[in-house]
C-alpha positions in Angstrom: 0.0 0.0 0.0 1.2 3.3 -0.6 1.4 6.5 0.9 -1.8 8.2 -1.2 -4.0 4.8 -0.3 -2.7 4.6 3.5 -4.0 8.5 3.5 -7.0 7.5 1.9 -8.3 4.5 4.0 -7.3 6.5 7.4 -9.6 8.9 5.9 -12.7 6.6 4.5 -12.4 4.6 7.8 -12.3 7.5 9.8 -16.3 9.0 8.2 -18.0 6.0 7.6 -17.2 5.0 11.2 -17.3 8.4 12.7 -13.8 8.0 14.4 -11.1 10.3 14.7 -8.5 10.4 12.6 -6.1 10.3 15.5 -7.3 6.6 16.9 -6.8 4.9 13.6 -3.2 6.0 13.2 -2.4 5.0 16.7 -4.4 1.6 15.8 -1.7 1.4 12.5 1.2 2.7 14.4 0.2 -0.2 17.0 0.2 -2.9 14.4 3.5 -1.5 12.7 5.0 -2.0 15.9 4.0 -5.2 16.7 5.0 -6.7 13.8 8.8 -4.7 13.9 9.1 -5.8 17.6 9.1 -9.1 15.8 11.9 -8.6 13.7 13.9 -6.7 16.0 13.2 -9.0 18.9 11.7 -8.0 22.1 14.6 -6.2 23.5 14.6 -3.9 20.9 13.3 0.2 21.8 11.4 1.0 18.8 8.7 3.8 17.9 6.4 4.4 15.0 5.3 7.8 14.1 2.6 8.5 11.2 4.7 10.9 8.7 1.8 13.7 8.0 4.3 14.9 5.0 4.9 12.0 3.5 1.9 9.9 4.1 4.0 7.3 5.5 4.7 5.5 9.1 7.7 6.6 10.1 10.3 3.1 12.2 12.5 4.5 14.6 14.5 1.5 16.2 16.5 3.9 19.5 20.0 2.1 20.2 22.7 2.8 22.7 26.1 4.7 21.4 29.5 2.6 22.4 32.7 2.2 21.2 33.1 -1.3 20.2 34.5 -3.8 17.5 31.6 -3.9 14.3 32.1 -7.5 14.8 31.3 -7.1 18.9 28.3 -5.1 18.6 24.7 -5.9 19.1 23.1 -5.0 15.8 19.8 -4.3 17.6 20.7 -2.3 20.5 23.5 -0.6 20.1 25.3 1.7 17.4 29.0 2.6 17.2 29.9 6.1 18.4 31.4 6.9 14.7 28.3 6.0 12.8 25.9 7.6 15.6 28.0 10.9 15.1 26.8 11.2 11.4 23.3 10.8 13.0 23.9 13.0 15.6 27.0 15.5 15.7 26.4 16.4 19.7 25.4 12.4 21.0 28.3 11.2 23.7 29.0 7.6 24.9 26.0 6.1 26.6 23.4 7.9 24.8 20.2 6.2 23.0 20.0 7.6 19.4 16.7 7.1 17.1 17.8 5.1 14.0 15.4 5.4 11.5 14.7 1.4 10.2 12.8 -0.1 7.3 9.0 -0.8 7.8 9.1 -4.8 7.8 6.8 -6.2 5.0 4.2 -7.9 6.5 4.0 -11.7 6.9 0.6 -13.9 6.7 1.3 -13.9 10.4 2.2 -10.6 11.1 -0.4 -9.4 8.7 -3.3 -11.1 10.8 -1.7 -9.8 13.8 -1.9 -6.5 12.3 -5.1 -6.4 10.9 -6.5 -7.5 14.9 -4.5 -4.8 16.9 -6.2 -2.3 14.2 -9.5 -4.1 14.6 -9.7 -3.7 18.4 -8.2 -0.2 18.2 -11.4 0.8 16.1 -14.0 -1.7 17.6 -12.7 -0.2 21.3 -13.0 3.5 19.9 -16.8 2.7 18.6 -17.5 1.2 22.0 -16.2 4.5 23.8 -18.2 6.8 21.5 -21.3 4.5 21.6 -21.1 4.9 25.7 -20.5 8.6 25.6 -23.6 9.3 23.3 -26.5 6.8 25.4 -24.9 7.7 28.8 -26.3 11.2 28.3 -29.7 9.8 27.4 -30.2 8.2 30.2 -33.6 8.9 31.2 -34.5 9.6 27.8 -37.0 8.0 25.2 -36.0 6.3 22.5 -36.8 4.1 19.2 -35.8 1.3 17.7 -36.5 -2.3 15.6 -37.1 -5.4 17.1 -34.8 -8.2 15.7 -34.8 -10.9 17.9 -35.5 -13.0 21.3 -32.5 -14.0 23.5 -33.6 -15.6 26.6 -36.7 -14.0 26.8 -35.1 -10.5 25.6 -35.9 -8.2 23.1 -33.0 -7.2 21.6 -33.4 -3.4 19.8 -31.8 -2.5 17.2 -30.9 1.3 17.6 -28.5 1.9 14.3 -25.6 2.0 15.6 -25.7 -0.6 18.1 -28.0 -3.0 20.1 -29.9 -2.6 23.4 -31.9 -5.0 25.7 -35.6 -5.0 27.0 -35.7 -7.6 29.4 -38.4 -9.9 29.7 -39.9 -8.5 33.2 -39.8 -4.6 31.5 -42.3 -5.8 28.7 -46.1 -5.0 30.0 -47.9 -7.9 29.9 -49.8 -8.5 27.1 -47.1 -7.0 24.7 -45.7 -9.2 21.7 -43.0 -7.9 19.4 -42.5 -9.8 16.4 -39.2 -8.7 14.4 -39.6 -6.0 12.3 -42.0 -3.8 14.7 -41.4 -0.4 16.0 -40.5 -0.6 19.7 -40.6 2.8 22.3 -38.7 2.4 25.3 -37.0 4.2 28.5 -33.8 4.1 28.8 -33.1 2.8 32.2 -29.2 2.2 32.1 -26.3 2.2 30.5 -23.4 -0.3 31.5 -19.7 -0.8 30.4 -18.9 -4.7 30.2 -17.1 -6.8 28.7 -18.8 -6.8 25.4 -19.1 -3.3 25.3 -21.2 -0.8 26.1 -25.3 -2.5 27.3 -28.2 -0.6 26.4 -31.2 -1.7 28.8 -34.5 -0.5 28.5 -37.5 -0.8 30.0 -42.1 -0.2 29.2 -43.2 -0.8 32.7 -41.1 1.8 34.5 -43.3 3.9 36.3 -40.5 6.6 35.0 -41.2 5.9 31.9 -45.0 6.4 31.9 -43.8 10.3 33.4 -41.6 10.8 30.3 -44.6 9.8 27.9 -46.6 12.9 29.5 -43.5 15.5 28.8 -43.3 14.5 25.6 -47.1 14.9 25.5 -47.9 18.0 27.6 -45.8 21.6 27.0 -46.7 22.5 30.1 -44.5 19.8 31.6 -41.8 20.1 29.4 -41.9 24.0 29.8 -41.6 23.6 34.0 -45.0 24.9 34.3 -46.9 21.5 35.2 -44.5 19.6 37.2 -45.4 15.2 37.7 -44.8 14.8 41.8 -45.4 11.2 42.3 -46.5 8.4 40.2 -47.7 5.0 40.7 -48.1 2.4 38.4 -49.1 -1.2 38.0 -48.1 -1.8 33.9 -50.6 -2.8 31.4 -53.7 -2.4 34.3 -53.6 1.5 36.3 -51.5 4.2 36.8 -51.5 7.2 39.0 -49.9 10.5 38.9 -49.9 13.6 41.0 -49.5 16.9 39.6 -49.6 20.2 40.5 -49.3 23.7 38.6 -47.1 26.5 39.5 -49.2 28.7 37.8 -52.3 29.3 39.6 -54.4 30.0 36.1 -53.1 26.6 35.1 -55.0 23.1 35.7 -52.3 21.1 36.2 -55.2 18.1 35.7 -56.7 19.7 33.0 -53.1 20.2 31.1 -52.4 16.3 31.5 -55.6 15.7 30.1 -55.9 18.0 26.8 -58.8 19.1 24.6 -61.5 16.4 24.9 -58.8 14.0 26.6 -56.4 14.1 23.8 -53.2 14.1 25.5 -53.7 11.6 28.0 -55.6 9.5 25.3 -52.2 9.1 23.2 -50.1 8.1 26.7 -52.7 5.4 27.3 -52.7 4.0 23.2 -48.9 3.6 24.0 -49.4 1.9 26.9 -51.6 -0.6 25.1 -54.3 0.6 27.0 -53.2 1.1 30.4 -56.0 3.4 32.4 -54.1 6.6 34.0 -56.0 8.3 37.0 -54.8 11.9 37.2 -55.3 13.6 40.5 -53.9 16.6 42.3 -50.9 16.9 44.5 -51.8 18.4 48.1 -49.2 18.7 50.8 -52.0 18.0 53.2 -51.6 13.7 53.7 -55.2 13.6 54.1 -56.5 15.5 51.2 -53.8 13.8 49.1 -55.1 10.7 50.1 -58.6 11.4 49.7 -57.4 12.4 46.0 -55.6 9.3 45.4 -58.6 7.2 46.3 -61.1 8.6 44.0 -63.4 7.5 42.5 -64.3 6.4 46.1 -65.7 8.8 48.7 -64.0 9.3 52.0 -66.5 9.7 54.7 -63.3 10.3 57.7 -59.5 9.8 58.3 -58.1 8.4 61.4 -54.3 9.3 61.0 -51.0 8.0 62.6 -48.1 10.1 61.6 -45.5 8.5 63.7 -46.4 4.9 61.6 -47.4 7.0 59.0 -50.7 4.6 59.0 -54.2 5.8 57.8 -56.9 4.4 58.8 -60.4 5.6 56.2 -64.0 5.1 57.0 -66.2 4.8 53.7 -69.5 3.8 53.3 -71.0 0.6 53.0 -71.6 1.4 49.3 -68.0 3.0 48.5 -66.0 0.1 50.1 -65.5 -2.2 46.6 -64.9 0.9 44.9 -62.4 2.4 47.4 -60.4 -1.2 47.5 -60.6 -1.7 43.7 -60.2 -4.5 41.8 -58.7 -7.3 43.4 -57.2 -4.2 45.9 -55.6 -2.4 43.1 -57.1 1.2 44.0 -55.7 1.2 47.5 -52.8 -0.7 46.6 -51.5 2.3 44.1 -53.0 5.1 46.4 -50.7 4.0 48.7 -47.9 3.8 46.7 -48.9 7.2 45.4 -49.1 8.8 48.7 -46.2 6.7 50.5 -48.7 5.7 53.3 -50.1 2.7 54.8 -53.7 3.0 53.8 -56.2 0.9 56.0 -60.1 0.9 54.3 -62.9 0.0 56.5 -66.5 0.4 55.9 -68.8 2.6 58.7 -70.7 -0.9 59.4 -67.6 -2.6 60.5 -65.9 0.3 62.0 -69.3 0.6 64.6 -68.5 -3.1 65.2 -64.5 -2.6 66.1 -65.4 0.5 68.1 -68.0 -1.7 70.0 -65.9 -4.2 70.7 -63.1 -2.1 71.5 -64.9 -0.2 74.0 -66.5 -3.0 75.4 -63.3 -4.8 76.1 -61.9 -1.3 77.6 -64.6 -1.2 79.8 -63.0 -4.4 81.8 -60.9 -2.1 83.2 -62.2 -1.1 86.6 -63.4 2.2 86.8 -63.4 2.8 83.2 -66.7 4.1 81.7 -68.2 4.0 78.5 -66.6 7.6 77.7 -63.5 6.7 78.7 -63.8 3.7 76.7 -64.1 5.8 74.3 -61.5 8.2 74.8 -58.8 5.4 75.1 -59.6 4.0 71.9 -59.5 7.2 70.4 -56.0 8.0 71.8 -55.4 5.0 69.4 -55.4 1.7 71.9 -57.1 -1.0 70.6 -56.9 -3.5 73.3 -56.5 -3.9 77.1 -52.4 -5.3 76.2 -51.5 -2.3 74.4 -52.8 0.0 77.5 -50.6 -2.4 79.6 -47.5 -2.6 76.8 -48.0 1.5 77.0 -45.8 3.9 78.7 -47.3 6.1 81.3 -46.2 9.6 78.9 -48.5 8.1 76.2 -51.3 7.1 79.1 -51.4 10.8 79.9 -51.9 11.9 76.8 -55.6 10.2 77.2 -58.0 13.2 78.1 -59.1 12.5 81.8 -55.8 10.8 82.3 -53.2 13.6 82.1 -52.4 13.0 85.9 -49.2 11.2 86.0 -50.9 8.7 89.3 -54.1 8.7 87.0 -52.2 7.4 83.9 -50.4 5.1 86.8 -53.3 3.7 87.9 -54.7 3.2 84.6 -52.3 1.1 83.1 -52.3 -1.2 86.8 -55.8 -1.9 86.5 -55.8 -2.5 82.8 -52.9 -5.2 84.1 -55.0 -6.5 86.5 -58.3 -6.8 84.3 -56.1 -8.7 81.6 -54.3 -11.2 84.3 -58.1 -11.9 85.1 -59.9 -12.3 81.7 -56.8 -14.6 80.7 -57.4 -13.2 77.2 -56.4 -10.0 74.7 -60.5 -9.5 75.1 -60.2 -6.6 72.0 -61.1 -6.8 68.6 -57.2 -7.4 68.4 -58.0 -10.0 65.3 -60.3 -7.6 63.9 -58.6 -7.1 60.6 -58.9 -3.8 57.5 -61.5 -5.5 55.1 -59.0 -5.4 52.3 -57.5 -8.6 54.2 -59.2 -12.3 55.4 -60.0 -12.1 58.5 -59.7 -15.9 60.6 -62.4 -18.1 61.5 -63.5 -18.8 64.4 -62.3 -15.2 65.8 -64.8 -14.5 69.1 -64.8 -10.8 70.3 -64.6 -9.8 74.1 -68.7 -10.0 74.4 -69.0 -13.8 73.2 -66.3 -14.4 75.3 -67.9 -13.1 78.6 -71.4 -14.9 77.3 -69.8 -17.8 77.1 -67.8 -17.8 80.5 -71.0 -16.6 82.3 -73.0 -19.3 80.8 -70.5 -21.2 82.2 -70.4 -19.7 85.7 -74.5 -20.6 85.4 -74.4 -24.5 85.0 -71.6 -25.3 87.6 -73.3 -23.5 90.1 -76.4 -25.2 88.9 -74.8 -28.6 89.3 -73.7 -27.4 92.5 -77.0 -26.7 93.7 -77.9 -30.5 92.6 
C-alpha cells in the first residue's frame, strides 16, 4: 500500500465509522509496531510515528552509542559512536539515538496480527463513542426495531448498536415480532465486557412520566410539574401533579382538549387506564385524591407509623379497595402511606368491641372507653405494653398517678380475663380475616353461661 491509499483509507475509515482520525493511526502505528518488535526482537526500543508529510509510518529502532568492534556489537541495540555521530553530531558515549529502520513487509502472520491490533483499536473507539452518546440519554425515550428474542429479551436494534428489553420490562400482554417499531426508557447504560449495554424498560413507572412530557408543553416547559406516580403496567397508573401557575390546571393540562393528550399516553401503553389527580401537601386530602373514584366519609391518621386508617360507606368500600385491591394498593404507593379501608358498618363493630373490652378495666366508663380508643389503643395489652407519657396523653388521664393507675388496672383486668378480650383479630376489610375469631362479648357470654351451669350442678 502506498502513501496516497494509507491517506486515503485512514480517511474513508475514519467517516464511515465516525472516528477520529487520530485513533486509527495510533491503531496502525500499534500494528506497525507489533510486527517490527518481531523482527527486532523483544529487547529492541522502537517507535512508529505516522509521517503527515509523506503519508507514511515513520520506524524509529532507538540504540545505545558505544565504542566497540563492528564484529562485537549488538546489531539491535547498540550503534558505534562513529556511525551515531553522522546521526547525531552532539550524542556522547552512553546515549540512546533514534535510527530510522525499514518498515518490515508484513507476513501472513504478522499481517493477521496487524489487521486485529487495528481491529480492536477501532471496535474499542466505537465502544467508547457509543457509551458517551447513550450515557447522556439516560432517562430519555427512544426508538428502535425489534430483531430478535435472547432468553426471553428483546434485543433493539438502535442503528448504531443493540440494546436490551428484558423480559420482566415488557407490559404484559405486549408481543413484538421482528420488524415492529419498539418505544422504550432508557433505564441504564453499563460498560462490560462486550461493550457498552443498552437496557430498557415499558413498565417503569418513570417511563410512563416521560410519555406525559413528551405529551404536555406544560410539563416540558416547567410549568406543570409530575410529583409522584404510581403504576401497575398494562392495568392503572396514578400521577400527581400540580401547577405553578395558579391560572393553570395542572389536571386539565395532562388531560388536553376532549382528553387528547392523555388519550395518546394510554394508546402507547396498550391501554393502560391513567387516573390523574392533584398533589396536596396535606396527607389527608392527598389521600382522599388518590382514592377517588371512592368517597371518604373520615381519616383516622397515625403520623409517627405513617398509618391511615379511612372510613367509607357501606356502598364505597369495593370501589375504594378496587379491583382485586388495586385502588388502595396504588393510592398507597402514590401517597407513600399505609392505607387501611374500613367500611362505617364494620368500624361501629370494632369500636363496640373495642370499648367494650376497655370497659374491663375497673373504673373505666363508657366515655372513657371511648376516649382510650380514640388515643389509638385498641386492646386492654397495648394500654398495659403503653408507657405512662402516652397514658397521659388520654383526656381524663393527664395526671401522671391517674395514667399510673390506669395502666395497673388494665394489668390487673387482663391477668383476670386470661385473654387480649379486644377486637385485636379484627382485621382492614381489604384482608381475610380468621375463622372462628370470638370478640370480648362472646367471650364473657360464654364464660358466664359457664359460671350458670356449675353452680347449677352445684345446687344439685
Amino acid at each position: 500500500m502506498n502513501a496516497t491509499d494509507l491517506a486515503r483509507v485512514i480517511e474513508t475509515v475514519s467517516k464511515d465509522r465516525s472516528i477520529k482520525r487520530e485513533i486509527i493511526i495510533s491503531a496502525l502505528e500499534q500494528a506497525v509496531l507489533t510486527a517490527a518488535q518481531k523482527k527486532y526482537g523483544p529487547h529492541a526500543i522502537l517507535e512508529a510515528h505516522f509521517n503527515n508529510d509523506s503519508g507514511e509510518i515513520d520506524l524509529f529502532l532507538f540504540k545505545k552509542v558505544v565504542e566497540s568492534e563492528p564484529e562485537m556489537l549488538e546489531e539491535s541495540e547498540e550503534i558505534d559512536m562513529a556511525d551515531a555521530k553522522l546521526l547525531d553530531p552532539e550524542c556522547q558515549l552512553g546515549d540512546e539515538i533514534g535510527v530510522k529502520v525499514e518498515t518490515p513487509d508484513f507476513g501472513r502472520i504478522d499481517a493477521q496480527t496487524a489487521k486485529q491490533v487495528i481491529f480492536q483499536k477501532v471496535r474499542d473507539a466505537e465502544r467508547e463513542i457509543i457509551f458517551n452518546e447513550y450515557i447522556h440519554r439516560k432517562g430519555e425515550i427512544i426508538t428502535g426495531i425489534a430483531r430478535r428474542v435472547e432468553r426471553g429479551n428483546l434485543i433493539i436494534d438502535l442503528g448504531r448498536t443493540d440494546a436490551v428489553l428484558p423480559r420482566q420490562e415488557i407490559i404484559p400482554g405486549e408481543i413484538f415480532k421482528p420488524g415492529d417499531r419498539v418505544q422504550a426508557f432508557l433505564e441504564d447504560v453499563a460498560t462490560t465486557t462486550r461493550g457498552p449495554q443498552l437496557y430498557l424498560s415499558r413498565t417503569s413507572p418513570r417511563y410512563l412520566m416521560k410519555l406525559f412530557e413528551v405529551e404536555v408543553p406544560e410539563i416540558r416547559d416547567g410549568v406543570v410539574e409530575i410529583k409522584a406516580c404510581a403504576r401497575e403496567p398494562g392495568a392503572r397508573s396514578k400521577i400527581a401533579v400540580i401547577s405553578k401557575d395558579r391560572d393553570v390546571d395542572p389536571v386539565g393540562a395532562c388531560v388536553g382538549m376532549k382528553g387528547v393528550r392523555v388519550q395518546n399516553v394510554i394508546q402507547e401503553l396498550k391501554g393502560e387506564k391513567i387516573d390523574i389527580i392533584p398533589w396536596s401537601d396535606n396527607p389527608v386530602m392527598f389521600v382522599r385524591a388518590a382514592l377517588s373514584p371512592a368517597e371518604i366519609s373520615s381519616v383516622k391518621m397515625d403520623e409517627r407509623s405513617r398509618i391511615m386508617e379511612i372510613m367509607v360507606e357501606d356502598d364505597q368500600l369495593s370501589l375504594a379497595i378496587g379491583k382485586r385491591g388495586q385502588n388502595v394498593r396504588l393510592a398507597a404507593k402514590l401517597t407513600e402511606w399505609k392505607l387501611d379501608i374500613i367500611s362505617r358498618s364494620k368500624l361501629q363493630r370494632k369500636t363496640s368491641d373495642v370499648t367494650y373490652a376497655l370497659q374491663q378495666i375497673d373504673g373505666v366508663s363508657d366515655t372513657f372507653a371511648q376516649a382510650i380508643f380514640q388515643a389509638g389503643f385498641q386492646n386492654l395489652k397495648s394500654v398495659t405494653e403503653a408507657s405512662i407519657e402516652a397514658l397521659q396523653k388520654i383526656p381524663g388521664y393527664e395526671d401522671e398517678a391517674a395514667a399510673r393507675g390506669l395502666k395497673e388496672r388494665a394489668e390487673a383486668a387482663l391477668a383476670k380475663t386470661g385473654v387480649v378480650p379486644a377486637a385485636q383479630e379484627t382485621r382492614s376489610e381489604t384482608s381475610s380475616s380468621g375463622e372462628g375469631a370470638k370478640d370480648a362479648k362472646t367471650l364473657a357470654e360464654e364464660r358466664l353461661r359457664e359460671m350458670m351451669r356449675q353452680a347449677s350442678e352445684n345446687k344439685e
